[in-house]
C-alpha positions in Angstrom: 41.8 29.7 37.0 42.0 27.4 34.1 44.4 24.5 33.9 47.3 24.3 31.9 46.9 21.7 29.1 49.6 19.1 29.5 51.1 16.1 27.6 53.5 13.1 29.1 56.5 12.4 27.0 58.3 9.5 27.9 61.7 9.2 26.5 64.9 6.7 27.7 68.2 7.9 28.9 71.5 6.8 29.3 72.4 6.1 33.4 74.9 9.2 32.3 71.7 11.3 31.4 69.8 10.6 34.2 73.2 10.9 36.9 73.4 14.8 34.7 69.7 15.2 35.7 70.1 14.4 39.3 73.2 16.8 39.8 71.2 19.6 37.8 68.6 19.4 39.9 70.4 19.6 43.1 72.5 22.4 41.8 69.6 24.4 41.2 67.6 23.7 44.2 67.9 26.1 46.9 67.0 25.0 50.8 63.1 26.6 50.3 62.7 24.8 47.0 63.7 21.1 45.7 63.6 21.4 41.8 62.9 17.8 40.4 64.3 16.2 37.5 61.2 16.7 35.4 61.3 20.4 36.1 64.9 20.1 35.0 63.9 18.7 31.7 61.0 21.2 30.8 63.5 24.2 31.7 65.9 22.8 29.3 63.9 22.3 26.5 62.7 25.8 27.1 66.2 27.1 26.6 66.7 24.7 23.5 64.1 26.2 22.0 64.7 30.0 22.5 68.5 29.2 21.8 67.5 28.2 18.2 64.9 30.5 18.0 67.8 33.6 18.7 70.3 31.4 16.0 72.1 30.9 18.8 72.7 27.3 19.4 76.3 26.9 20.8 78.3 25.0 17.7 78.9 21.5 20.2 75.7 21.3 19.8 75.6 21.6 15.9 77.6 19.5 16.1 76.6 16.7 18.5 73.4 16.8 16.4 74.9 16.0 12.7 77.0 13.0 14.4 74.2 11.0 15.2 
């Protein structure tokens, strides 16, 4: 089986951020399987991406995005 080619990104966030990680993860864990933050990060960007790719980025985002 060949291994998957992968890159570490290393990015700073906000106490907030991370707290938003943490409770993410636990929400989606289940009792047979502990999700980690990191997983919780690379499932998000994966939904970013297709959200823009379908045109359908909610407008708070938009939004949140121009402000800054």
């Amino acid at each position: 089986m060949a291994k998957k080619k992968t890159k570490r990104l290393q990015v700073v966030v906000t106490e907030e951020q991370d707290s938003l990680l943490t409770k993410t993860a636990y929400q989606l864990s289940s009792p047979e399987r502990l999700l980690s933050k990191s997983e919780v990060v690379r499932l998000g960007i994966e939904m970013l991406n297709k959200a823009v790719e379908d045109g359908k980025l909610p407008e708070d985002i938009l939004r949140t995005l121009e402000a800054e």
